[in-house]
Backbone as CSV, one residue per row, in Angstrom:
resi,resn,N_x,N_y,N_z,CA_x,CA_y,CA_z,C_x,C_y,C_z
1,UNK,-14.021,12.376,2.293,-12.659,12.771,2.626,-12.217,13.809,1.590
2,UNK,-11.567,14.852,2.056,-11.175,16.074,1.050,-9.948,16.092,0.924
3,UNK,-9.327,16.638,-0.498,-8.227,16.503,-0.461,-6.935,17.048,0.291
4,UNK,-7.563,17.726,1.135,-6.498,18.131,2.295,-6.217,17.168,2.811
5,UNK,-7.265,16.703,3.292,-6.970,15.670,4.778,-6.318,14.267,3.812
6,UNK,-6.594,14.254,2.583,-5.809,12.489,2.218,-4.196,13.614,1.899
7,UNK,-3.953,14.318,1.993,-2.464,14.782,1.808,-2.074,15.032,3.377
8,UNK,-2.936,15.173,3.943,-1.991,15.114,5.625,-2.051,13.415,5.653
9,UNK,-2.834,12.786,5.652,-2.847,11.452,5.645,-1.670,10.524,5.662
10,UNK,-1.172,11.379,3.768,0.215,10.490,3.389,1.475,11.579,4.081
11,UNK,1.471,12.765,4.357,2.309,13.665,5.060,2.540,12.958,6.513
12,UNK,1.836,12.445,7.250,2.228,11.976,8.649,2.766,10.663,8.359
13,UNK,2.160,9.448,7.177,2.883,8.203,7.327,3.943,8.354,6.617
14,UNK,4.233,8.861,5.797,5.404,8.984,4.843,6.011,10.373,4.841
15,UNK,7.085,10.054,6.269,7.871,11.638,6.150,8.891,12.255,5.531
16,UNK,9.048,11.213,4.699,10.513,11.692,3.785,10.248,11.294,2.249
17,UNK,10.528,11.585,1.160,11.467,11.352,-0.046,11.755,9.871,0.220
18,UNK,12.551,9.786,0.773,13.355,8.640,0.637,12.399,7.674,1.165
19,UNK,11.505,7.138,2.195,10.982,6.239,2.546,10.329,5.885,1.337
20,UNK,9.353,6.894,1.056,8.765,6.745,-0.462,8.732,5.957,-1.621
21,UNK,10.842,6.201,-1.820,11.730,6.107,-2.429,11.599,4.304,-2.232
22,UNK,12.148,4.287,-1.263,12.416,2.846,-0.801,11.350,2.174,-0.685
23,UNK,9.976,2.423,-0.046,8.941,1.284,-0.670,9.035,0.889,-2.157
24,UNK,8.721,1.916,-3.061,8.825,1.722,-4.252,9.641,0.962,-4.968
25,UNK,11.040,0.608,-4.333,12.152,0.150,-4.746,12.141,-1.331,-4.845
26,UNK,11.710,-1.612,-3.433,11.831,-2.510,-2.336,10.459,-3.571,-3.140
27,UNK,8.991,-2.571,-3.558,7.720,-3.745,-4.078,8.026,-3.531,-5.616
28,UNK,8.473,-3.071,-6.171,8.580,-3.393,-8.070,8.891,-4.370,-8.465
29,UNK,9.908,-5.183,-7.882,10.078,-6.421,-8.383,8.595,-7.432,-8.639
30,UNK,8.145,-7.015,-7.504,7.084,-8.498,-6.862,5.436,-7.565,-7.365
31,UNK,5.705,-6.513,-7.842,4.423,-5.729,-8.379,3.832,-7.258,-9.479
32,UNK,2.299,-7.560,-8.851,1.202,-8.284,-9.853,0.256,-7.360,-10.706
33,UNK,-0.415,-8.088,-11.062,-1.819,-7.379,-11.944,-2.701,-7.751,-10.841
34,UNK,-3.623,-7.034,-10.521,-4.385,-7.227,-10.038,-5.307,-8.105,-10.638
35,UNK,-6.084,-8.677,-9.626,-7.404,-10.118,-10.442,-8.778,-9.796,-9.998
36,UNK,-9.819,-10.006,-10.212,-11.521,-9.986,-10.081,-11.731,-11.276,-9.645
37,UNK,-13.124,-11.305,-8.656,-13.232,-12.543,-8.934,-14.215,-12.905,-9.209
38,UNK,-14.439,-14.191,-10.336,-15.585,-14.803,-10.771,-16.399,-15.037,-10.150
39,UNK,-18.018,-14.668,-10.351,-19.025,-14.503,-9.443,-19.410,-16.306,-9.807
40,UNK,-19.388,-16.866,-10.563,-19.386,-18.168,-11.156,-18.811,-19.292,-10.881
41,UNK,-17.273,-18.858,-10.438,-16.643,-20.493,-9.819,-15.929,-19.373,-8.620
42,UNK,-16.047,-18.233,-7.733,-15.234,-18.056,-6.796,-13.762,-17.989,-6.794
43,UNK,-13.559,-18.012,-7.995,-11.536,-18.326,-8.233,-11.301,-16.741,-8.878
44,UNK,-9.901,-16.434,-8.934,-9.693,-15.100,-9.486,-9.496,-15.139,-10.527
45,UNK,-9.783,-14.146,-11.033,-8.996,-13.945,-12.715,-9.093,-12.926,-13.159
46,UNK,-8.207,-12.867,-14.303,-7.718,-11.095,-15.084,-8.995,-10.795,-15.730
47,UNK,-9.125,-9.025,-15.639,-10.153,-8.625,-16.141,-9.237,-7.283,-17.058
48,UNK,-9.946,-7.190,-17.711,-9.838,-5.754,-18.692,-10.272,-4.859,-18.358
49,UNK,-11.061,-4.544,-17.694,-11.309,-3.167,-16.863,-10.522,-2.685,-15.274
50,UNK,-9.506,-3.859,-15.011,-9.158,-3.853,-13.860,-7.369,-3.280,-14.044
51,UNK,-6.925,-2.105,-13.597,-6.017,-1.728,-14.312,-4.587,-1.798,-13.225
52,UNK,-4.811,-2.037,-12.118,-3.924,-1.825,-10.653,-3.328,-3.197,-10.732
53,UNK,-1.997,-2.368,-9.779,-1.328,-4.303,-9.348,-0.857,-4.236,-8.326
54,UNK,-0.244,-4.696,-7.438,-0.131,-4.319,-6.012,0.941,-5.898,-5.874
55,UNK,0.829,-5.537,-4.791,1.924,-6.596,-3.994,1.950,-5.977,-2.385
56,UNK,2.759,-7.596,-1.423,2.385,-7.128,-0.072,3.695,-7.655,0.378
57,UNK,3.977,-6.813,1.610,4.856,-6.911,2.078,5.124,-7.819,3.569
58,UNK,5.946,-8.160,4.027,6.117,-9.104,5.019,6.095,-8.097,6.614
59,UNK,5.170,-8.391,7.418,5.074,-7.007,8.556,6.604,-7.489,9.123
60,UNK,6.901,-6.014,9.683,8.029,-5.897,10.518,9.172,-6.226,9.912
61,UNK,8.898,-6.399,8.567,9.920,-6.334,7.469,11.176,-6.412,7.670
62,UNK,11.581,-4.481,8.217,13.162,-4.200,8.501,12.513,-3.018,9.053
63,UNK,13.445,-2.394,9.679,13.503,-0.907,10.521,12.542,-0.054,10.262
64,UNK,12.618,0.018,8.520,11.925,1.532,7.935,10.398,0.827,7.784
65,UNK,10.274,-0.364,7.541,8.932,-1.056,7.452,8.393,-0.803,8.859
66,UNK,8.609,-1.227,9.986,8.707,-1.091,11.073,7.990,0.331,11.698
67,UNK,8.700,0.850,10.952,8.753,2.770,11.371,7.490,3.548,10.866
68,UNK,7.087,2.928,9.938,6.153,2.977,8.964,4.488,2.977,9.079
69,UNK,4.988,1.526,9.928,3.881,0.778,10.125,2.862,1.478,11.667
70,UNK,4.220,1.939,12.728,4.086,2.248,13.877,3.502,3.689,13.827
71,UNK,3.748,4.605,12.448,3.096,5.611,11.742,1.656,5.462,12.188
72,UNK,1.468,4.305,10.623,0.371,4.113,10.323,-0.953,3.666,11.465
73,UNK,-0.188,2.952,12.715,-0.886,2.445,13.810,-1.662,3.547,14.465
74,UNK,-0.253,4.422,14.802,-0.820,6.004,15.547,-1.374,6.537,14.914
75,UNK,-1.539,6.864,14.135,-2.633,7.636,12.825,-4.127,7.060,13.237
76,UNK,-4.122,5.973,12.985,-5.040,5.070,13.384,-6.124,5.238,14.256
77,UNK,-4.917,5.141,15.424,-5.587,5.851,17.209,-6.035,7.153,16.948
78,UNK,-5.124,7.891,16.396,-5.695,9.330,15.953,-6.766,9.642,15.516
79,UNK,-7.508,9.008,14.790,-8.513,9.043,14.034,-9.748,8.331,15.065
């Protein structure tokens, strides 16, 4: 994938500033560390080379989640 096509990518699901805006707003609270998981007991846990944190959102959320998502679907088909 070249970097054109991952900037049309986020250009068709995310058409504004503000949506942007508002994911960001909306997952910071609930932002984790990301975890690995032990090849040894199968359970997760923190690693030091693992630097991301993420969090997930509830589908169909509200409107703009919604709007978002129905993006991301058609994109999808598109592809």
């Amino acid at each position: 994938m070249n970097l054109d096509f991952e900037l049309f990518c986020i250009f068709f699901i995310f058409k504004s500033k503000e949506e942007c805006e508002y994911l960001i707003k909306l997952a910071k609270p609930y932002m984790a560390k990301s975890t690995v998981v032990d090849s040894k007991t199968g359970q997760s846990k923190d690693s030091r080379v693992r630097t991301s944190s993420g969090m997930f959102l509830k589908r169909g959320r509200d409107k703009i989640i919604r709007n978002i998502e129905k993006r991301i679907a058609d994109f999808l088909l598109f592809l």
